[in-house]
C-alpha angles and dihedrals in degrees: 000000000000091000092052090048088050087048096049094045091048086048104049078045090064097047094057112118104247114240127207125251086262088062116045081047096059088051098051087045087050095052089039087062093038091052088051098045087055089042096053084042093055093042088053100056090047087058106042083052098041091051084051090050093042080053099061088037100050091046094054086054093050095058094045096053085040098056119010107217139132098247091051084043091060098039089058093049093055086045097054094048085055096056094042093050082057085045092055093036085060093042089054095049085039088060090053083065099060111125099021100062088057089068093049112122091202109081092188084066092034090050094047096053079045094058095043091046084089119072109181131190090357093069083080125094126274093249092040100046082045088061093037096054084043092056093051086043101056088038092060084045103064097036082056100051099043112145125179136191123260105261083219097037112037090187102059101076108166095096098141127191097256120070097337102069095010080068091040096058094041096050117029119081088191102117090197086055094044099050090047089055093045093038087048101046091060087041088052095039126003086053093045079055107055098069084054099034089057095060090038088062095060104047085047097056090050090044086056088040086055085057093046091258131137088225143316105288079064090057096053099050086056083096099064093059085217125127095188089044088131098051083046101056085040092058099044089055083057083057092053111033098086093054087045091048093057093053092047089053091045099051090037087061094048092053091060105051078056105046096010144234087298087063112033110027113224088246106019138094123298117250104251092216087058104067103074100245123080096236096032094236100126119023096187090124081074098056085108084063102039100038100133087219135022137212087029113114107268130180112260097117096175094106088054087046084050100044089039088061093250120181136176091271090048092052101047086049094057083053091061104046075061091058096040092046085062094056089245125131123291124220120286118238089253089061087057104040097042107027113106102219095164132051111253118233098215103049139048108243133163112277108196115104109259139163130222136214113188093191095225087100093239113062113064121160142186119214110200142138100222121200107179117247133116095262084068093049098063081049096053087055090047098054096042086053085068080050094054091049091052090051092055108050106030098116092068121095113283092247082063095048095100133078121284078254128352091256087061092053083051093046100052097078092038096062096055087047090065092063090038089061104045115102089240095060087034087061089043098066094032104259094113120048088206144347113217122199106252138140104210077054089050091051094045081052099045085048101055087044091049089047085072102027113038101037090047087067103079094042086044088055102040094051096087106022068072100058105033077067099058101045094049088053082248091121108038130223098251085054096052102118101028096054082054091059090042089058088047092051105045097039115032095018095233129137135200120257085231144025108278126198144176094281096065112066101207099170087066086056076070108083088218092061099062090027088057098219110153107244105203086085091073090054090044090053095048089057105042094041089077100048089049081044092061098046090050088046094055093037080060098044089249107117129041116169085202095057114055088199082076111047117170089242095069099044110127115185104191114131088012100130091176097053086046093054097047078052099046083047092069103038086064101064084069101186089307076112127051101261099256089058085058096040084046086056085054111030114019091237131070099210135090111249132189095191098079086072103046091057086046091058098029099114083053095043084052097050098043096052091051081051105050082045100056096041084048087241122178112237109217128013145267134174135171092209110113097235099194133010126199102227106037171000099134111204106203126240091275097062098243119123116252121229098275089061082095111128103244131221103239091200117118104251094044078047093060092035091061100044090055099055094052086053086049089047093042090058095041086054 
């Protein structure tokens, strides 16, 4: 039978009229436009219903985050396993299309099935992605709802993150304070999180392996399209370590002139507690220590917002006359009516500063608990830089409404920061009476800027060298917590207040750690929001490296339209491009690059190494404390550290010391 089928098939080959070149051509050409018209058809349809789907979702989530209840909580859950049950369905119709979309001419439709090819979360199974959303869930939950006890009043235990410790950090210069509310918080967070974060990690990693990927550190790093994104992260932070470096030797020295040498060492870590911020990424609350030189004007403008009446709404306002000087898009009436800019006083909510996009094209939002200082003001434009990116592209199709890569989303706002903080911008919008050209000035403002920018790098950076570890089984579970301090330590020459062990969990203190939000971005965009900083200054006219008059410091971009259409320009490519085409539109170049910064902050770098040279002062950091141990030490139930909590000399003779009085105590027992 199958010979005769073969037979009839050659034969009916044979009989088959023979066409010229023209026209197979034109029939190949004919079935290469019909494939892409049902193509673009049936991507239609998948993203007219998934923006439907992302709607309902989002907006499950909102009210979650808005208002932290059970019954939000399971209202979000439901509503996750709904999207993720669409996810799965167009997968699964995606999938019907391999081996066709590869043929596809267009790359705006062959870049769209790539991009859906990979399903995510939602490849694992209904009763695992339940647990896994659960677990996030919880995570998010009890880092949320923290509360410590007051350090002068042990009865009073309803200290939450924002504003309660957040003040405290900034503000009190007690180290035994600030080492209860540091010590507290992980007690109160990062430990409630192991137990989670163990069983996260597994269902992560299957989820990755159902994509064809080693883990999920693989996965998340899909969105960069490089395959040497490690080596290239690794190589941008050599770029930035010595100037690093410089700052790290200047502010330790200044701690110590406030605390003393007992308390912070002349070429050891810095104490973590010590730095004015919880996790020690940006120690701009210490900018009244560390001013080069005081009595000169420097930035912070919070007393003026105070003293000018400011409130949230004022301040998100201001944010979008930026956006609007630059001829890019305003805020839409929903922003304004549905937005939650202040904390409310009757519910829970999360805290931590966020932007949504809702996917319909219409209803954008921005969650966060504004105080207002001048440090939330460079967050407001920040997150209504993630705004301004939604509104641009969103009429593209929902699987392009993202960044070219997460670091550019993060970047956006930034950029825009870097004018906003400048004295020149400050006297523009009235919270400074006059800016004086004066370079002791110029170094006090470089300093404060490099407070937040330069020492965030390396924790921007270690986050997830952390993690990737983890989740490729690199870093084992029983070594959770110590390989964190050994990344603290090595990289960014910090060290905890106390003695930590494996039995406390301090990367889930980090919201990003039980939110489950990848961190590299941050560093990414660190990196990528001056070079975006410099095309946009000399775009406006503000910035020639020939003329000293015009240093890139002192750009400012507001009511540039030139400099805002080049930038809406490239907002609007979404991630319908590979990230270096967008950055090239920009920029002129397609590659990450540190020295950008460094030529941002070259009259500070200068000064501080004539500085830590003339005060003798160490550059980098060693230390012979065992900062963490893996078995021990045990706190007991009431929080306080029991006697072995005591930081440990690691060389050789204390070793043996040591080792000798817990064999004299264990006799004497």
């Amino acid at each position: 039978m199958l010979l005769v089928v073969w037979t009839c098939v050659l034969v009916g080959a044979l009989a088959v009229p023979q066409h010229s070149p023209v026209h197979v051509a034109d029939q190949a050409r004919s079935e290469s436009e019909s494939l892409e018209e049902e193509a673009r058809t049936f991507l239609a349809g998948v993203d007219e219903r998934g923006s439907t789907e992302c709607t309902a979702a989002t907006m499950a989530s909102w009210e979650y985050a808005s208002d932290i209840n059970e019954r939000n909580k399971k209202i979000k859950a439901e509503a996750q396993l709904k999207y993720a049950d669409w996810q799965k369905e167009s997968w699964q119709m995606v999938k019907k299309w391999n081996g066709r979309w590869e043929t596809l001419s267009d790359p705006f439709l062959k870049r769209q099935f790539k991009a859906m090819s990979i399903l995510g979360t939602a490849a694992l199974d209904k009763k695992e992605l339940e647990k896994y959303n659960s677990l996030v869930t919880d995570m998010s939950t009890i880092y949320s709802t923290a509360k410590i006890c007051d350090y002068k009043n042990p009865k009073k235990c309803d200290l939450e993150l924002e504003p309660d410790l957040t003040r405290i950090l900034r503000t009190s210069r007690d180290y035994g304070e600030l080492q209860h509310v540091w010590k507290m918080w992980r007690h109160a967070s990062g430990r409630k999180v192991r137990d989670h974060y163990k069983l996260f990690v597994r269902l992560a990693n299957k989820a990755a392996k159902l994509n064809g990927f080693d883990n999920m550190g693989d996965m998340w790093l899909y969105p960069y399209e490089s395959d040497t994104f490690r080596e290239d992260m690794a190589e941008l932070w050599e770029q930035l370590r010595p100037l690093y470096q410089q700052m790290h030797a200047y502010v330790r020295r200044k701690l110590r002139e406030q605390y003393g040498e007992e308390y912070v060492s002349k070429r050891g870590p810095i104490p973590a507690h010590l730095l004015g911020n919880m996790w020690s990424q940006s120690w701009g609350e210490v900018y009244s220590l560390a001013i080069p030189y005081q009595g000169k004007t420097h930035v912070d403008v919070t007393p003026q917002m105070v003293q000018q009446n400011y409130t949230p709404r004022k301040m998100f306002e201001l944010s979008d006359d930026f956006f609007g000087s630059l001829n890019l898009t305003r805020m839409p009436s929903e922003f304004w009516t549905e937005s939650i800019i202040e904390k409310p006083k009757e519910r829970d909510i999360i805290c931590h500063a966020s932007a949504w996009d809702f996917c319909n094209g219409k209803d954008f939002r921005v969650k966060q608990c504004t105080v207002v200082t001048m440090r939330d003001l460079i967050t407001v434009h920040h997150e209504m830089g993630h705004i301004e990116y939604y509104l641009q592209y969103k009429h593209l199709p929902e699987v392009f409404r993202t960044g070219s890569n997460p670091g550019f989303h993060e970047a956006v706002g930034d950029v825009l920061a870097l004018s906003v903080a400048t004295p020149k911008h400050l006297a523009k919008v009235g919270l400074l009476d006059e800016v004086h050209d004066d370079d002791e000035e110029d170094i006090n403002f470089l300093m404060n800027m490099a407070l937040d920018k330069i020492t965030f790098l390396p924790f921007g950076y270690l986050m997830d060298n952390w993690r990737w570890d983890v989740f490729s089984g690199k870093t084992p579970e029983k070594d959770w917590n110590c390989a964190w301090w050994n990344l603290r330590y090595n990289i960014q020459g910090i060290k905890p207040p106390v003695q930590r062990s494996e039995f406390d969990f301090d990367p889930g203190a980090k919201y990003h750690i039980p939110a489950n939000v990848p961190y590299i971005r941050y560093f990414v965009s660190y990196v990528v929001q001056f070079q975006f900083h410099k095309a946009l200054c000399i775009k406006a006219g503000q910035y020639d490296p020939q003329d000293p008059s015009k240093p890139l410091h002192k750009c400012d971009i507001y009511q540039s339209t030139e400099a805002g259409n080049a930038l809406g320009d490239m907002l609007k490519l979404g991630s319908s491009v590979a990230w270096p085409e967008a950055m090239a539109a920009l920029t002129g170049g397609k590659r990450m690059d540190a020295s950008v910064i460094r030529e941002y902050f070259k009259p500070l770098e200068t000064w501080l190494t004539n500085d830590n040279q003339k005060h003798g002062e160490f550059v980098g950091w060693e230390t012979d404390e065992v900062l963490c141990t893996s078995d021990g030490p045990r706190e007991a139930a009431t929080g306080e550290p029991s006697s072995a909590t005591t930081l440990v000399p690691a060389g050789p003779l204390y070793l043996l010391l040591f080792l000798l009085v817990g064999l004299l105590l264990s006799h004497r027992s």
